[in-house]
C-alpha positions in Angstrom: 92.4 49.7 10.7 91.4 48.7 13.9 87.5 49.1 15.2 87.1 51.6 18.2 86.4 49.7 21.8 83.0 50.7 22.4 82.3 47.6 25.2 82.7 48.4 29.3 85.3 46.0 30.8 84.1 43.4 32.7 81.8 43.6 35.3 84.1 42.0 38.1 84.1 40.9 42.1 86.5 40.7 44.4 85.4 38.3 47.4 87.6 38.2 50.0 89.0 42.1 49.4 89.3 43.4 52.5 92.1 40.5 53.5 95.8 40.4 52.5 95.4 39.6 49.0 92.5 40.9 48.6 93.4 44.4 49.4 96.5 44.3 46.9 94.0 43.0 44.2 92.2 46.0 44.6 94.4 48.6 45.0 96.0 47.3 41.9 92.6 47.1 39.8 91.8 50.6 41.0 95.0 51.7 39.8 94.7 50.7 36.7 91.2 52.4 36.4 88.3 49.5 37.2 85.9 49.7 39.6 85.2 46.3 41.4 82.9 45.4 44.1 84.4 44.4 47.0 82.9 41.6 48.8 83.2 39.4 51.9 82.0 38.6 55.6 83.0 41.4 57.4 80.5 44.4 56.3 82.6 47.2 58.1 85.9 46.4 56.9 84.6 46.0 53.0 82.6 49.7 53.5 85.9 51.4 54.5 88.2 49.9 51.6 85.2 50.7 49.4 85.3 54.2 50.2 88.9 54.7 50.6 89.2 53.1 46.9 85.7 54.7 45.5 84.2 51.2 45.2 81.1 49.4 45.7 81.1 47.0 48.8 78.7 43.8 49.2 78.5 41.3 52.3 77.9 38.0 52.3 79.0 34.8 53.7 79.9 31.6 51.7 77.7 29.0 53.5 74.5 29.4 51.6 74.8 28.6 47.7 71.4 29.9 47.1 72.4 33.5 48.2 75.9 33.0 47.0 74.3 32.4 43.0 72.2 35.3 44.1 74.7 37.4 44.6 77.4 36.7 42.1 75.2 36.3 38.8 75.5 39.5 36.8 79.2 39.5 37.5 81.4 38.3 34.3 84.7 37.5 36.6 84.9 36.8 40.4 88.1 36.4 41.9 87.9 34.1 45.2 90.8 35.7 47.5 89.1 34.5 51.3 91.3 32.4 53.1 
């Protein structure tokens, strides 16, 4: 007898979604019913794929580790996809 699956999935990032990769990343979680936030540089780009896929967006640049910690610490997976 198996037990019931009572936990959420992981919470999970995408940084980098609104490029190439990215984007196919996160059409392909959404597909498959998960919710990640998108994240990157460009704010504008990130807020449209997040509304087109009903997702949370977050900008931020990767030259600051201090914000980068900040902003990636109560994630349990983040997938790097910027060039």
């Amino acid at each position: 007898m198996s037990t019931p699956r009572t936990s959420k999935p992981p919470r999970a990032m995408i940084y980098g979604a609104n490029g190439y990769t990215g984007r196919l990343i996160a059409r392909h979680a959404v597909e498959r019913g998960l919710k990640p936030v998108l994240a990157g540089r460009n704010h504008e780009a990130l807020t449209a794929l997040a509304a087109e896929l009903d997702c949370a967006a977050v900008s931020f640049g990767l030259h600051q580790p201090a914000q980068i910690a900040e902003q990636i610490k109560s994630f349990s997976v983040v997938l790097n996809c910027a060039g």
